[in-house]
C-alpha positions in Angstrom: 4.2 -94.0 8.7 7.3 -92.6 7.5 7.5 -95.3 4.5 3.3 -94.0 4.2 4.6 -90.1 3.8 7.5 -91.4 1.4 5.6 -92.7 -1.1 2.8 -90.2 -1.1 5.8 -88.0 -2.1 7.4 -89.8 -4.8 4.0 -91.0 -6.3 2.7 -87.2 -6.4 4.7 -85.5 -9.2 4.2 -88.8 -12.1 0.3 -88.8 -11.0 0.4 -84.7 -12.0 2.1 -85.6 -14.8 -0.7 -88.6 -15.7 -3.5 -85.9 -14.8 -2.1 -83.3 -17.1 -1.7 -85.7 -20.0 -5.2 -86.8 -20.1 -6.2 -82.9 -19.7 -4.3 -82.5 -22.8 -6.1 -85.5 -24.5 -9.4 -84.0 -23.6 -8.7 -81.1 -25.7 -8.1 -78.6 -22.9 -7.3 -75.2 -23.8 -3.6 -73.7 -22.9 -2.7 -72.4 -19.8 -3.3 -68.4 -19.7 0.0 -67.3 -19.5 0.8 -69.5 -22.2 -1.8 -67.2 -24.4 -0.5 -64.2 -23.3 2.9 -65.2 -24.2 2.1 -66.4 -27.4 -0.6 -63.5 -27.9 2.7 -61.0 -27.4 4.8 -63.1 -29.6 2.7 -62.9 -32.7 1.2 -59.3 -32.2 4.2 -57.2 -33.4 4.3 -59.7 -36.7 0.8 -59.0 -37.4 0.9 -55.4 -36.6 3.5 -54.8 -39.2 1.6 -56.5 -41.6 -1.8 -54.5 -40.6 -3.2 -57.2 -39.9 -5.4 -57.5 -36.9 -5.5 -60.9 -34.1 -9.4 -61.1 -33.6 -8.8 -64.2 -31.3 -6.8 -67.3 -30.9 -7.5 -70.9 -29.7 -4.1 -72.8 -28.2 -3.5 -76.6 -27.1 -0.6 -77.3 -25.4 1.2 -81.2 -26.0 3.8 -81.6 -23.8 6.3 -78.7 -25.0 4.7 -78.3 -28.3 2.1 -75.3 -28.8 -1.1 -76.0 -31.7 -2.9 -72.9 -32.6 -5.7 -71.8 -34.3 -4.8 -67.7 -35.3 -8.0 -65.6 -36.3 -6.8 -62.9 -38.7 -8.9 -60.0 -39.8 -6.5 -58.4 -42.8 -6.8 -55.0 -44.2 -6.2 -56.2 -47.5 -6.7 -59.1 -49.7 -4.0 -61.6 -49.2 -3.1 -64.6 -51.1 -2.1 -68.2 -50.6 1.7 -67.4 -50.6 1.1 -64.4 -48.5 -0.5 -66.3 -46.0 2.2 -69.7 -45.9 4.8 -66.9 -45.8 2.8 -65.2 -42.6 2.4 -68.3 -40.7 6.5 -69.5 -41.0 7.0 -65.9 -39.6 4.2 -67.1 -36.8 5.7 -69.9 -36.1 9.0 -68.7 -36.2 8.3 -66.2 -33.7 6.6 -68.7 -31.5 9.6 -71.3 -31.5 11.7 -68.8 -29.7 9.9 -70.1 -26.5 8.1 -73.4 -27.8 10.5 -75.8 -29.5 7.2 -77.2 -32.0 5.0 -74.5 -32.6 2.3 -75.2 -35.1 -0.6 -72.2 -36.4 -3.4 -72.8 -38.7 -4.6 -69.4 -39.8 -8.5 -68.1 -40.4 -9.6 -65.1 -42.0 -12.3 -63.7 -40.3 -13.8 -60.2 -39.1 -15.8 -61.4 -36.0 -14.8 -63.7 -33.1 -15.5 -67.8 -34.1 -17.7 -68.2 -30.7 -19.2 -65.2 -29.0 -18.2 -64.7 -25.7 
């Protein structure tokens, strides 16, 4: 028995870490604190900007962050406005995620309702 309780021990935390990687492969969205971090990381970069966050859409692999930013500007920007807005994102976001990678979308209403 003791051998029994042993094992389920040792075999618990790499089967987590199995389960978690194939929630990652399935596309699953980042944890919720994860969001609000990142959410809090990005706001005061936009806000300077006047830009507004309408939503966001983050997948977590491993220590690395992917994120899809919906932006709703208050002016026109331009290509090199918005590569030089998303190295500020990102650069914000590495502070707590060593790989932080944003694709930004200009939009004025949320991609899905809800």
């Amino acid at each position: 028995i003791v051998v029994l309780v042993l094992c389920a021990l040792l075999v618990g935390a790499p089967l987590r870490s199995l389960l978690g990687s194939f929630l990652e492969m399935g596309g699953q969205a980042a944890d919720p604190g994860i969001e609000r971090g990142v959410r809090a990381m990005v706001t005061p970069p936009l806000t300077a900007r006047n830009i507004q966050l309408v939503d966001l859409a983050l997948f977590p692999s491993g220590r690395a962050v992917q994120g899809i930013l919906y932006l709703n500007p208050s002016a026109a920007m331009g290509a090199s406005q918005m590569d030089q807005l998303r190295s500020a994102l990102e650069r914000a976001c590495r502070d707590h995620f060593r790989i932080a990678t944003l694709e930004l979308v200009l939009t004025r209403r949320r991609p899905l309702p809800g």
